[in-house]
Backbone as CSV, one residue per row, in Angstrom:
resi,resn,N_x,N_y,N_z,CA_x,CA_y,CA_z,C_x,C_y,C_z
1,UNK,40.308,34.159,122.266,39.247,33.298,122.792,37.892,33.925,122.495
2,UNK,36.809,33.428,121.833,35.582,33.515,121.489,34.810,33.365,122.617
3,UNK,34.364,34.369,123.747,33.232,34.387,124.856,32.047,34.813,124.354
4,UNK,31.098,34.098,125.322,29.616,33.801,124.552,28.840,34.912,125.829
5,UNK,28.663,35.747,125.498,27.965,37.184,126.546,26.715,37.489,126.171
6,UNK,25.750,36.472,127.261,24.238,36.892,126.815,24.032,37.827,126.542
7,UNK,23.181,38.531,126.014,23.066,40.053,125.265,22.204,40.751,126.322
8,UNK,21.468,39.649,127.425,20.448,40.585,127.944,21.185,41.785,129.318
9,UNK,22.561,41.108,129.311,24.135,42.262,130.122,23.573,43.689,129.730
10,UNK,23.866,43.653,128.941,23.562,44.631,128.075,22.889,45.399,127.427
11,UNK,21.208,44.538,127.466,20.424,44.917,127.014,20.025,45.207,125.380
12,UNK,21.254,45.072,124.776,22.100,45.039,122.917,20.911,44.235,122.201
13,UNK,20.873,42.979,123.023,19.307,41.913,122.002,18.747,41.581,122.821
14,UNK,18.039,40.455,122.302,17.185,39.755,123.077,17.943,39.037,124.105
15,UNK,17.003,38.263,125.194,17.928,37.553,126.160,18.277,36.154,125.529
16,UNK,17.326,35.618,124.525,17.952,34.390,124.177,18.592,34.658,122.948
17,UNK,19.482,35.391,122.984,20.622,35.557,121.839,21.653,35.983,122.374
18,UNK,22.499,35.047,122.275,23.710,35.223,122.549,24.560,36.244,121.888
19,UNK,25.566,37.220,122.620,26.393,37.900,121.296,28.263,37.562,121.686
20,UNK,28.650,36.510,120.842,29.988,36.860,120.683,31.242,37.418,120.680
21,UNK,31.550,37.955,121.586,32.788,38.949,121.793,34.037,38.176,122.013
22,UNK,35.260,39.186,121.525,36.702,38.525,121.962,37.023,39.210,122.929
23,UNK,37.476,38.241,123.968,37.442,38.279,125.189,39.051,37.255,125.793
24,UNK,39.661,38.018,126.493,41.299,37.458,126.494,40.368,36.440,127.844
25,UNK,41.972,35.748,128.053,41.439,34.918,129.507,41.899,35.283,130.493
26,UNK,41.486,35.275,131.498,41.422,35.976,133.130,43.473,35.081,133.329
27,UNK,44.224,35.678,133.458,45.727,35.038,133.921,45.250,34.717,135.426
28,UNK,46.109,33.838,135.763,46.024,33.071,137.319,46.792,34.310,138.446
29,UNK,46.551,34.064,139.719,46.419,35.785,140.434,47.678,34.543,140.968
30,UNK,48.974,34.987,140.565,50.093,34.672,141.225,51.230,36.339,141.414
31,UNK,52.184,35.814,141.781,53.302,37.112,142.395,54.091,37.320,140.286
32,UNK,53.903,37.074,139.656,54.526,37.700,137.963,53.161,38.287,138.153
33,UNK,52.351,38.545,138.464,51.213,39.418,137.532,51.720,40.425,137.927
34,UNK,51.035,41.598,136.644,51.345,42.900,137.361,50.366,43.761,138.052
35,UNK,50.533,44.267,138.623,48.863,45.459,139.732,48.456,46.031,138.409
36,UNK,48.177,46.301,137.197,47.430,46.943,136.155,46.717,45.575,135.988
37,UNK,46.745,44.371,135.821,46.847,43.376,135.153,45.745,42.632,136.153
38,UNK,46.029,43.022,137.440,45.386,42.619,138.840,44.113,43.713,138.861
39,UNK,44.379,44.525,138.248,43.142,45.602,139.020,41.965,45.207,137.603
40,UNK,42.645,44.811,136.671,41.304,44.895,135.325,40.820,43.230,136.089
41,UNK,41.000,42.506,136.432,39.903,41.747,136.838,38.751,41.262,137.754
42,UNK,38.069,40.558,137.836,37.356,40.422,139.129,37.614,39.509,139.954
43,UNK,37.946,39.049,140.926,38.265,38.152,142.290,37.777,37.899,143.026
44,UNK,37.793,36.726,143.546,36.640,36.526,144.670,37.773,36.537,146.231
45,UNK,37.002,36.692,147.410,37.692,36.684,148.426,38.497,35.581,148.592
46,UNK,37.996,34.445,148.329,38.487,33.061,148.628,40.082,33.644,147.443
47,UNK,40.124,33.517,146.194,41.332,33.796,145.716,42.477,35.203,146.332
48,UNK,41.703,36.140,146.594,42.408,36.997,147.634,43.211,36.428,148.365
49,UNK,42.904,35.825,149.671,42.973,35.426,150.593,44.146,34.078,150.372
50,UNK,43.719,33.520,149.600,44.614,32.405,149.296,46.294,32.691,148.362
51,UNK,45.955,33.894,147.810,47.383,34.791,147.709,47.915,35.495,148.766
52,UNK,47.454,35.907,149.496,47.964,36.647,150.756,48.721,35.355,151.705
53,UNK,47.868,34.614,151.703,48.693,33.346,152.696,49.970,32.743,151.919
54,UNK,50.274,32.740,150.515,51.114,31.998,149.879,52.119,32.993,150.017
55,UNK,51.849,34.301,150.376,52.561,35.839,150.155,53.006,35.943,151.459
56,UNK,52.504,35.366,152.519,52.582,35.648,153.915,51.840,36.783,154.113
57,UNK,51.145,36.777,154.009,50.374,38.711,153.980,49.137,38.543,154.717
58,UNK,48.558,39.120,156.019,47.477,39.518,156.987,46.179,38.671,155.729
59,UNK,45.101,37.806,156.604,44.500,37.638,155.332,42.948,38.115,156.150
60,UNK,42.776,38.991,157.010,41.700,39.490,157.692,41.171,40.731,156.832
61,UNK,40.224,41.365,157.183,40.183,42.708,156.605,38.753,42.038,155.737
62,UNK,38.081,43.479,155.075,36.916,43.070,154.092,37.539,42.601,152.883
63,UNK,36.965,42.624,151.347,37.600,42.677,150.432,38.333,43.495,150.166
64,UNK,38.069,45.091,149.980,39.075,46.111,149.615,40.244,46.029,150.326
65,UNK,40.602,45.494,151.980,41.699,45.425,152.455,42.507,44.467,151.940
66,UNK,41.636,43.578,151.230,42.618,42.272,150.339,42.926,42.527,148.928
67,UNK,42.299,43.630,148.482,42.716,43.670,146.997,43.505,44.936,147.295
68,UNK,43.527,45.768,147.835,44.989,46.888,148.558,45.899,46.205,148.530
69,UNK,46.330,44.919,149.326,47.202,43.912,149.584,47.863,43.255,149.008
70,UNK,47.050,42.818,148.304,47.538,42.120,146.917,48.213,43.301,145.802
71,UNK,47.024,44.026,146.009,48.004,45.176,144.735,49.582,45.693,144.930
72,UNK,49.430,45.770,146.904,50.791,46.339,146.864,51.741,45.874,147.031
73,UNK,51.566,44.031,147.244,52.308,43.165,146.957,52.987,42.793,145.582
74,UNK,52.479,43.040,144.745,52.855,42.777,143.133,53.597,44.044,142.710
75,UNK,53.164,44.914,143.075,54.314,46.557,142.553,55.306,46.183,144.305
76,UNK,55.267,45.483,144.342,56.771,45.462,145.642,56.521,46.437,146.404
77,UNK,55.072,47.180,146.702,54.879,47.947,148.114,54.541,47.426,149.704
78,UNK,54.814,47.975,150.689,54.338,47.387,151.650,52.854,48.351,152.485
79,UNK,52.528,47.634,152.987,51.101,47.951,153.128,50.952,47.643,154.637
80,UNK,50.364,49.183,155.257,50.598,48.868,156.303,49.504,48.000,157.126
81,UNK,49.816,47.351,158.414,48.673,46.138,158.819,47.523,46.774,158.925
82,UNK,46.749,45.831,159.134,45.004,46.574,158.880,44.893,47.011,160.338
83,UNK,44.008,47.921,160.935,43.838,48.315,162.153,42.556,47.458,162.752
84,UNK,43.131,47.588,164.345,41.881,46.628,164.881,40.670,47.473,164.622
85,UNK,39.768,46.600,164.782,37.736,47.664,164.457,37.562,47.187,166.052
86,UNK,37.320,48.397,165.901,36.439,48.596,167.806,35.273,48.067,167.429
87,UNK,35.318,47.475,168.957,33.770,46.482,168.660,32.753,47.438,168.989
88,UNK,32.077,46.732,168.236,30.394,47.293,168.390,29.973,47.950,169.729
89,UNK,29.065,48.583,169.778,28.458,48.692,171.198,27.577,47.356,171.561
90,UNK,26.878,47.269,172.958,26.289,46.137,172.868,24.849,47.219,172.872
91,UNK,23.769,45.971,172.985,22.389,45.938,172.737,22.024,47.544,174.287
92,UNK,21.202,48.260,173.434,20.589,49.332,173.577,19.623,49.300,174.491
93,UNK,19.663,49.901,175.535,19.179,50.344,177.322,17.872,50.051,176.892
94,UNK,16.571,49.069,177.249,15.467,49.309,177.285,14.671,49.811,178.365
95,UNK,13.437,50.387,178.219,12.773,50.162,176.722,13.087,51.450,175.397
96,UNK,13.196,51.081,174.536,13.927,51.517,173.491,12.627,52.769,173.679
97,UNK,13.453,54.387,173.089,11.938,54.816,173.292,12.703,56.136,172.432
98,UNK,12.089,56.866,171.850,12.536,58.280,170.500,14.064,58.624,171.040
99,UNK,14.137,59.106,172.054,14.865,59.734,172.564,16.103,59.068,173.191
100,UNK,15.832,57.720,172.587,17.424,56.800,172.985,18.684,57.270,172.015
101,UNK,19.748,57.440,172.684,20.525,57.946,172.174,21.306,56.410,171.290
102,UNK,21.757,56.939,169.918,22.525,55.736,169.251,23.976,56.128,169.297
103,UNK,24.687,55.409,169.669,26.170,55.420,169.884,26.963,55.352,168.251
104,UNK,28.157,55.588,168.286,29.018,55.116,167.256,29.212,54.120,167.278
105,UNK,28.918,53.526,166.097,29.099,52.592,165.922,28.057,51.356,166.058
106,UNK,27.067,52.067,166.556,25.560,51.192,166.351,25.266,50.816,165.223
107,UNK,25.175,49.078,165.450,24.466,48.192,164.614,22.875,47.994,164.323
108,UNK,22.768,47.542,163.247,20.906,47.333,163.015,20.657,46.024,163.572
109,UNK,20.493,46.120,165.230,20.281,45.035,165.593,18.606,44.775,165.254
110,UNK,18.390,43.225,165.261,16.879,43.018,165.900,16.162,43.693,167.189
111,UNK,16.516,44.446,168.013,16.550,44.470,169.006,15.735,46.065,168.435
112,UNK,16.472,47.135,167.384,16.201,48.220,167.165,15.539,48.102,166.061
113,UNK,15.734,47.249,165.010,14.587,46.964,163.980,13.287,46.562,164.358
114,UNK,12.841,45.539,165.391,11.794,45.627,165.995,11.286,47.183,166.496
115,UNK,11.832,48.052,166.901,10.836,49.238,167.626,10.752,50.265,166.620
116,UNK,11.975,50.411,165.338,11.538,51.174,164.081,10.546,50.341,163.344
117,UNK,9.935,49.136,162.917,9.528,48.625,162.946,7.478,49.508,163.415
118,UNK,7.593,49.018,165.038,6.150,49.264,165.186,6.401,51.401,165.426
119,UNK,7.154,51.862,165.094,7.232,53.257,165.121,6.539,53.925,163.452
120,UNK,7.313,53.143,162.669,7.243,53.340,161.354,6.367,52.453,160.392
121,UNK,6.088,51.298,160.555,5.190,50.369,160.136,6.133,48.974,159.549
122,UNK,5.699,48.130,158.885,6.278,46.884,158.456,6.632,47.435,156.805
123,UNK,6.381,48.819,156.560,7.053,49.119,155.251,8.435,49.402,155.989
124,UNK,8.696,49.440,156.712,10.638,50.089,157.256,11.620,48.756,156.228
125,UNK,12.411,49.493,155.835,13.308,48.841,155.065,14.812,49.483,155.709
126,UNK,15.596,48.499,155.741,17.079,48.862,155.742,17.848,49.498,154.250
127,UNK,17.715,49.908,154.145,18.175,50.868,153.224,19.213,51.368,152.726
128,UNK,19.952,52.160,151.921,21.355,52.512,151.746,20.744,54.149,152.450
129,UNK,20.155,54.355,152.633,19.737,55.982,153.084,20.323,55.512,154.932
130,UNK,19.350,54.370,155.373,19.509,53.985,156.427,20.901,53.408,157.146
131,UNK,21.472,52.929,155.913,22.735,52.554,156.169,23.816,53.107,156.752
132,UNK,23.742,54.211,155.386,24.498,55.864,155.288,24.866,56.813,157.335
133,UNK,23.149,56.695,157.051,22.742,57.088,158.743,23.259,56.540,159.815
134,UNK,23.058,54.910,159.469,23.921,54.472,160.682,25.489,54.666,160.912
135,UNK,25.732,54.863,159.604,27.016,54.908,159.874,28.018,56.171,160.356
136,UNK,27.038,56.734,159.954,27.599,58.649,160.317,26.900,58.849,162.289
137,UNK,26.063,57.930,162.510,25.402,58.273,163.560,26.274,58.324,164.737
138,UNK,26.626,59.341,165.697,27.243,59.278,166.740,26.440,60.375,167.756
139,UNK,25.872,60.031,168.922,24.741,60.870,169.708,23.621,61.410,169.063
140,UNK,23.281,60.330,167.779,21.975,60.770,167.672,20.794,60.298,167.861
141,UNK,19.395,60.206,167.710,18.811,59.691,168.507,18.046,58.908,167.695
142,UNK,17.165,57.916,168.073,15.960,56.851,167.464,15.199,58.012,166.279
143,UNK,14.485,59.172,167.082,13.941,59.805,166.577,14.412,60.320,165.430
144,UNK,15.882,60.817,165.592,16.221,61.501,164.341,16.342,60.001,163.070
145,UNK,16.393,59.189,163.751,16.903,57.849,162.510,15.181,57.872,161.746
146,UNK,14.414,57.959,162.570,12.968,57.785,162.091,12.644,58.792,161.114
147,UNK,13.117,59.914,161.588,12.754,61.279,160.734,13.590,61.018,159.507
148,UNK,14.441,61.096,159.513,15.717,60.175,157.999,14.913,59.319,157.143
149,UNK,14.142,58.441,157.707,14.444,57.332,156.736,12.733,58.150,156.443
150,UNK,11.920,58.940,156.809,10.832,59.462,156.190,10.965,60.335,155.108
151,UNK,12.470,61.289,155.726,12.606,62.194,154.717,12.916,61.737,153.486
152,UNK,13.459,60.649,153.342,14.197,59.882,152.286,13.532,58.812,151.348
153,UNK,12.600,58.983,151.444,11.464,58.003,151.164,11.356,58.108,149.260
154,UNK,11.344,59.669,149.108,11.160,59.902,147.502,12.800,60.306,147.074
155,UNK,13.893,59.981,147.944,14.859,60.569,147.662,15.740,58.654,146.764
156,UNK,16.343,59.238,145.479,16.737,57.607,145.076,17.491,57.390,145.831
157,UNK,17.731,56.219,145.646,18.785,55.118,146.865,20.252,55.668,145.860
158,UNK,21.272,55.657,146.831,22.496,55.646,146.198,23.393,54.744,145.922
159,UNK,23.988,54.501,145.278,24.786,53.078,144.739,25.547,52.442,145.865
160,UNK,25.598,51.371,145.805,25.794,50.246,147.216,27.434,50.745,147.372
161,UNK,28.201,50.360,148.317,29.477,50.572,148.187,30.252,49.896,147.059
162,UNK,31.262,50.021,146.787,31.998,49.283,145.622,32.204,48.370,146.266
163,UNK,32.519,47.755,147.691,33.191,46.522,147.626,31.677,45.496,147.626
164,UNK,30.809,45.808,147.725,29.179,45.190,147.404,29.210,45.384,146.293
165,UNK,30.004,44.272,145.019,30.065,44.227,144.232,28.895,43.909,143.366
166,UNK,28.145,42.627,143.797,26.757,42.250,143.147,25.822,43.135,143.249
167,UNK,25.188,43.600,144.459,24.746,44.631,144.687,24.579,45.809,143.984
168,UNK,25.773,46.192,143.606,26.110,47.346,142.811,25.684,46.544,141.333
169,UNK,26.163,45.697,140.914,25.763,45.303,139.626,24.274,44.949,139.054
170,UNK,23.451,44.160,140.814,22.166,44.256,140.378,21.223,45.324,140.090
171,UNK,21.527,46.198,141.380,20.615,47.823,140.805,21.017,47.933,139.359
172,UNK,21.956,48.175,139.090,22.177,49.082,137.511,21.222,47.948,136.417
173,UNK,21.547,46.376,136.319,20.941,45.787,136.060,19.732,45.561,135.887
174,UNK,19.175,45.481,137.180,17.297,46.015,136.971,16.761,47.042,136.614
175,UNK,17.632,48.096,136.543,17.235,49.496,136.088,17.179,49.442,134.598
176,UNK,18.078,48.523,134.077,17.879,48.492,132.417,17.119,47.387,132.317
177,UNK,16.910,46.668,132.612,16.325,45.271,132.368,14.621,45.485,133.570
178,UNK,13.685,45.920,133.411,12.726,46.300,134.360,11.966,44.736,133.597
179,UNK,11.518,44.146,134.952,10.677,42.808,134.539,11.959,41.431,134.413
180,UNK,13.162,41.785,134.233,14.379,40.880,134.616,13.501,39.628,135.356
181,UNK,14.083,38.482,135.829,14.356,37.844,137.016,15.536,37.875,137.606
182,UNK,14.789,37.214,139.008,16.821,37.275,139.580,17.588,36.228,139.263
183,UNK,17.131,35.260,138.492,17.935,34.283,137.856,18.825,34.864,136.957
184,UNK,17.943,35.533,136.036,18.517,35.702,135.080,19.458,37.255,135.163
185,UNK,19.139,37.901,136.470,20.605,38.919,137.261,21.474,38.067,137.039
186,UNK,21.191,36.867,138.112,22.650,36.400,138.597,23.008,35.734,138.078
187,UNK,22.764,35.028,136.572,23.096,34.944,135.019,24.356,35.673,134.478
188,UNK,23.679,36.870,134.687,24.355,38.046,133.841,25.654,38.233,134.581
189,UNK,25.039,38.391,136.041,26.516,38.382,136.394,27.597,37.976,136.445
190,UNK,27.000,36.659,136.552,28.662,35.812,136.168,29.173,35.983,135.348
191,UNK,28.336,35.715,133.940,29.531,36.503,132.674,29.678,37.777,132.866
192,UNK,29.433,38.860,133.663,29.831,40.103,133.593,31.031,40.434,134.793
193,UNK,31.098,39.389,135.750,32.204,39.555,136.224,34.068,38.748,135.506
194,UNK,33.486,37.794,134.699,34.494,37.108,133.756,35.295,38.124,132.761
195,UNK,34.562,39.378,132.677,35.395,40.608,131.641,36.268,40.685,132.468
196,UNK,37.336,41.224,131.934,37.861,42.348,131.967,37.213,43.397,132.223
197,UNK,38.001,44.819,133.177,36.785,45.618,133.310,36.987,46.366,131.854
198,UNK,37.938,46.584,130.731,37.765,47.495,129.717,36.236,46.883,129.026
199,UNK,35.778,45.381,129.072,34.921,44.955,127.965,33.433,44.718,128.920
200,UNK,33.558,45.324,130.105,31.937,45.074,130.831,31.400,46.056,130.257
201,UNK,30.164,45.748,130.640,29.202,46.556,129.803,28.772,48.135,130.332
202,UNK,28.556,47.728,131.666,28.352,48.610,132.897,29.698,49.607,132.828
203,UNK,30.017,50.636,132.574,31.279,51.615,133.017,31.442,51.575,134.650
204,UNK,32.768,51.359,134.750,32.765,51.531,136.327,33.157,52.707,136.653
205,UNK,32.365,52.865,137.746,32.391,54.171,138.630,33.463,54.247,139.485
């Protein structure tokens, strides 16, 4: 099959030149595929999910708990059920003030983005630095989250998680393509999620 892969993926030509590659076709995500066969492509949750139910298989969980699932359904493994997620804490003792302690498992509510916010200014961004933080955070405090996201300011952002698939594809994307639009990202992406991963352009990490 002859696939038509804007060049600007890649950065190879111009954006209005198309470049030609042979490119097999994506097989349908049924129980004959094999997990090698399953892992070189890309999937969306909705197809996940809709194999797991035909499979009888848990269809909760993020993506990675559905493509685990699926994988270890096709090599005939069993996989054990997903574990419950402890809920959140709820909304944070006011008035919010340095020295509030953040629990495990604290969310970026509105509630705490408002007071980092007038602490730090209307440059505060949620961040993968900030993210990182929240997520490791257990008894630490407003203050230390404030001091983080200052220290981190000239430090680069680190690559989104893998299962933030677009995400991950747009940084690398704008980094080669500087002056891009986001049209023409989320262009690219679609034909760049249609590879195979041997023929994307991007090496995966």
């Amino acid at each position: 099959m002859k696939h038509l892969t804007p060049g600007f993926i890649s950065g190879s030509t111009s954006r209005s030149q198309p470049v030609v590659t042979d490119s097999p076709v994506r097989p349908p995500l049924e129980a004959n595929l094999t997990s090698e066969e399953f892992a070189r492509w890309y999937w969306t949750v909705v197809e996940l999910r809709a194999f797991c139910r035909r499979a009888g298989l848990p269809v909760g969980g993020v993506k990675r708990d559905l493509v685990e699932r699926v994988a270890a359904s096709l090599d005939g493994r069993s996989v054990a059920p997903p574990q419950p997620q402890p809920r959140p804490p709820g909304p944070l003792c006011e008035p919010l003030l340095d020295t509030t302690i953040l629990p495990a498992g604290q969310r970026m509510t509105r509630q705490l983005r408002s007071y980092l916010e007038l602490r730090i200014g209307h440059d505060f961004r949620v961040d993968s630095h900030v993210r990182e933080f929240m997520t490791s955070s257990s008894g630490t405090t407003v203050a230390d989250l404030v001091a983080n996201w200052k220290a981190t300011r000239d430090t680069p952002r680190s690559q989104p998680d893998a299962q933030f698939e677009y995400n991950r594809f747009s940084v690398r994307w704008h980094a080669a393509h500087v002056g891009g639009t986001p049209a023409e990202c989320r262009a690219a992406w679609f034909v760049y999620r249609s590879l195979p991963l041997d023929q994307r352009p991007f090496p995966e990490e």
